[in-house]
N, C-alpha and C positions, 0 to 999 in steps of 0.2 A: 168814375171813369178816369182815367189816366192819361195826363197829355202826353204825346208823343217827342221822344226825347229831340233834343234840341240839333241841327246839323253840324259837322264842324266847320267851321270858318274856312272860305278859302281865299286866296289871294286876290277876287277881285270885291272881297268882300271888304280885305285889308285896303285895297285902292280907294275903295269909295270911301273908308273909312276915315281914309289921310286924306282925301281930297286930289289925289292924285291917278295918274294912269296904270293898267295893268307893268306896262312896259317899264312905268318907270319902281314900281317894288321888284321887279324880275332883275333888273339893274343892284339896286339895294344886296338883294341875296347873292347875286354876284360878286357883291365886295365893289361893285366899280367908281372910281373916282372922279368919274364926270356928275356923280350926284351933288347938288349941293348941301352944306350942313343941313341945313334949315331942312330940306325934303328928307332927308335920311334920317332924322328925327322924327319928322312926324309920321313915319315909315315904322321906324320902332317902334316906336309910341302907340301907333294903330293895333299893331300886334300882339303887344303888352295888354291892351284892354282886352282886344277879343281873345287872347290868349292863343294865338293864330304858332301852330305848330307846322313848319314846311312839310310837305311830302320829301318823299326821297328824292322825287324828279328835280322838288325843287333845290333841295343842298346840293343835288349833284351841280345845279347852274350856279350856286354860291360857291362849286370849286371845292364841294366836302367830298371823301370819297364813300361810292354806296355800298359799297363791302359786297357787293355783289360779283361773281363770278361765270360769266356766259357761257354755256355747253352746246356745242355743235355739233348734232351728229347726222346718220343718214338712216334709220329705219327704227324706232321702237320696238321694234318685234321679233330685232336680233338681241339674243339673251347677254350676246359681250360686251351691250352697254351696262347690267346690272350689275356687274362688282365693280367696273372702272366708277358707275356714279356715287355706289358705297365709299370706295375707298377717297375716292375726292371728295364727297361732301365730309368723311369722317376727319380726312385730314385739313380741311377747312375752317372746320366748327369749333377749332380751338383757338382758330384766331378770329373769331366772331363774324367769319365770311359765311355767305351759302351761295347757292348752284339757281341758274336759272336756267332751263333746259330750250331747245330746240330743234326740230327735226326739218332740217332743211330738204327733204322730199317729201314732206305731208303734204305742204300749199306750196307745191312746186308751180302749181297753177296761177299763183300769184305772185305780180310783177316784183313786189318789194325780197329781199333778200333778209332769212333772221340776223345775219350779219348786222344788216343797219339796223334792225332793231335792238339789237346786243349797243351797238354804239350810240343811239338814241337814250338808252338806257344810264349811260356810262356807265357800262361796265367797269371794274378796276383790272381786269384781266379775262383771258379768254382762252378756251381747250377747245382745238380744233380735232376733232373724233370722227373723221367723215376725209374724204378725197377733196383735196386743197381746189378750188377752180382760178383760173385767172380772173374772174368775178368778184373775188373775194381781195377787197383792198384794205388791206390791217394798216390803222394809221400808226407810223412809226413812235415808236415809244410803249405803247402795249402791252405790256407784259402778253405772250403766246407762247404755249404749249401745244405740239402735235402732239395724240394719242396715237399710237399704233402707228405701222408701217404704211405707209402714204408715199403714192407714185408725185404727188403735184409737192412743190416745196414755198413753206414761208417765213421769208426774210427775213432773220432775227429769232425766230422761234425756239424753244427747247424744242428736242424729241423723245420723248417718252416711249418704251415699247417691248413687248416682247423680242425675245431671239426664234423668229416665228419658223426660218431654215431648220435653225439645231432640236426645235421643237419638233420639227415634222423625221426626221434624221432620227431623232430617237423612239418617235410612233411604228418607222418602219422596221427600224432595228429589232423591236420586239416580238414584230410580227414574225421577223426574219429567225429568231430567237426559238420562238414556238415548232418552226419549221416550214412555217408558209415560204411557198416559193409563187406562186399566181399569186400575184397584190394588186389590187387595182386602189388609184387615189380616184376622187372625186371631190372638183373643185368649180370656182366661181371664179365674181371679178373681186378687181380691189389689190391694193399692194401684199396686205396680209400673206389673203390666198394663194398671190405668186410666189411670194416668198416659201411657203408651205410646200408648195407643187414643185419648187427645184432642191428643196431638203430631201421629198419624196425620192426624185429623178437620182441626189447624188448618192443615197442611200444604196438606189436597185442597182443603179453602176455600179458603184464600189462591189456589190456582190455578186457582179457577172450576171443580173437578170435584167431584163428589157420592160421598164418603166410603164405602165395602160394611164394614163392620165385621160380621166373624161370630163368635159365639163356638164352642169346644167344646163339651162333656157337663163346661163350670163352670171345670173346673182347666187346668194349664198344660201336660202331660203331653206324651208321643208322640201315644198315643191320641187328645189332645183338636186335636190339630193336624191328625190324620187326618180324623179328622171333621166338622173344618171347613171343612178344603180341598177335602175331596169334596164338599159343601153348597153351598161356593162355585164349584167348578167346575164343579157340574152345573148351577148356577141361576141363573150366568151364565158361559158358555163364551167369551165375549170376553175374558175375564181372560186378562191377557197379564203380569201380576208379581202377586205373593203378599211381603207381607211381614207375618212372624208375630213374636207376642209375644214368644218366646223360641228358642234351637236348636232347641229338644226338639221343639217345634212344628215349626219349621221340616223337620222329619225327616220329622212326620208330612205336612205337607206334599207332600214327594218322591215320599214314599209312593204318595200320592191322585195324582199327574201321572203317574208310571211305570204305576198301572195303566191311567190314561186315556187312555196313547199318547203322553203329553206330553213333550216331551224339555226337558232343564235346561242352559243357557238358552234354548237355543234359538225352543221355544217356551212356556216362560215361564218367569219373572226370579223366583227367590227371595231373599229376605234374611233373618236369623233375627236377634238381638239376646240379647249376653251376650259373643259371642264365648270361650265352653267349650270345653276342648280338644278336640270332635269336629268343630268349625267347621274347625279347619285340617286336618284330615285328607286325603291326597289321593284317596280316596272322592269326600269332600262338596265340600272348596274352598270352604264358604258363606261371601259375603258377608255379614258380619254388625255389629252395634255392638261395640266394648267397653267394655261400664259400668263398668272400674276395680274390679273385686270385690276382687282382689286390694290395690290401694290405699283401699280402703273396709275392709278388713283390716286394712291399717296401721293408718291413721288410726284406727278405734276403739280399736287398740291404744294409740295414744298418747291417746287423750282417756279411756281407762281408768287408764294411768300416770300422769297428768296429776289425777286426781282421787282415787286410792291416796296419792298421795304430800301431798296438802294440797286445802286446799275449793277450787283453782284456780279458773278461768275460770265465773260463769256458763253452765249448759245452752246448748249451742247447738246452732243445724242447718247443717251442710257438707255442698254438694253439689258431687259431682266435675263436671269437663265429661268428657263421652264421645266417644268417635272412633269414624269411620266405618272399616272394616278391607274393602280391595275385596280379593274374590276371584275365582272363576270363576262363579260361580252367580245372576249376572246379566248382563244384555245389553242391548243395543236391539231393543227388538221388528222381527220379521219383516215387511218390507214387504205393503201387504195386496194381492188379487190386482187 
């Protein structure tokens, strides 16, 4: 029978070991100067025997840094976190950094914010992916990256992002291209989405047509795209293309046509915006933008590296240009009878 492997040593194992306090080996890995020789000796020394390797928590208190990188976002189950977190962790991984994720609406029901636990953590840096709150107090010096178009602002931060206007400009454009003249957008919250929704508005202008912007029940969701394409499609049935603030939408969209009788494209032209991997599926085939998530990923990455490694560059704001991606799930509308 085989004993059971040994545990590994931990630092109050290293205190008893030196004859000292937890407080005072947490001092020790600090590097602090109020130890005396004689205790900081027998401090190594303890460690040496037990062969006592720090956790990360604890280098982080010795002033090492944890190569870690904190991700802030606000729903899991919006798909335009999955290439931003590809493209960050890839552009990461070369300088021996990774990603520690958190959805600041999951345990909204709990007092503490992932903020402090990102900085509990020590972070070496931080991608705020989610609507800035005044809650959120970034201690000065932090390397901060915004993802994406965000209404709330913070202090020192890069901003990383799609051209989320010229992106929506060129969805209607196409539509306008085909011959659609009825376009209805559907939109949520969030800076993104507004910015999309006045691309929409400057597109229909420019072309002498009258703008239908509807929103969800607020967010950007399945749901909230269902809800709005049925709203739109019952309260005005000439709608002949649908182009929505994001896939997800755009699904919920499909949705609201399929029960209406509506066939895609047939008769009517959707387009969703993100271009996430259910866009290419050969299901959907949707037409969509691609806002670069994945190179909005990079790039934070490197304006994170870039500000880790020295006071680089001045804060700045980059924005990607975005591409139109044609698929099946638009058309020219149906000649009228």
């Amino acid at each position: 029978m085989s004993s059971r492997p040994e545990r590994a040593p931990t630092i109050y194992d290293v205190a008893q070991a030196a004859g000292v306090s937890k407080s005072l080996v947490s001092l020790v890995l600090r590097g602090s100067p109020s130890v005396s020789e004689a205790r900081r000796t027998a401090v190594l020394e303890a460690m040496a025997r037990l062969d006592y390797r720090p956790s990360q928590a604890a280098s982080a208190l010795a002033g090492a840094t944890t190569r870690t990188i904190g991700v802030l976002i606000d729903d899991y189950r919006n798909l335009w976190f999955v290439e931003l977190l590809r493209g960050l962790q890839e552009g990461l991984a070369e300088h021996g950094f990774r990603i520690a994720v958190a959805d600041h609406t999951l345990n909204a029901h709990v007092e503490a914010s992932p903020l402090d636990g990102f900085l509990s953590m020590r972070v070496d840096g931080l991608v705020i992916a989610t609507e800035p709150s005044p809650a959120m107090r970034v201690p000065e010096g932090l390397p901060v990256v915004v993802a994406g178009h965000r209404q709330g602002v913070v202090p020192g931060a890069d901003v990383v992002a799609n051209d989320d206007r010229l992106g929506a400009r060129r969805a209607t454009e196409h539509l306008m291209d085909l011959g659609h003249r009825s376009i209805g957008h559907l939109t949520g919250g969030g800076g993104a989405a507004r910015l999309r929704a006045e691309g929409f508005a400057e597109a229909m202008s420019a072309a002498g047509l009258a703008p239908r912007t509807v929103p969800g029940d607020g967010a950007t969701t399945e749901e909230d795209g269902y809800v709005a394409a049925a709203r739109l499609l019952d309260e005005a049935p000439g709608t002949t293309a649908v182009f929505a603030a994001n896939d997800t939408m755009a699904m919920g969209a499909l949705a609201a046509a399929r029960e209406r009788g509506l066939r895609v494209p047939q008769d009517l032209s959707v387009i969703g915006y993100d271009d996430s991997p259910i866009a290419s599926t050969h299901l959907l085939e949707l037409t969509t933008v691609d806002s670069r998530n994945a190179r909005i990923g990079a790039v934070a990455a490197e304006r994170l590296m870039a500000r880790i490694g020295g006071p680089g560059d001045p804060p700045g704001r980059r924005l990607l240009s975005p591409e139109l991606v044609v698929r099946g799930s638009a058309a020219p509308p149906r000649p009228g009878p």
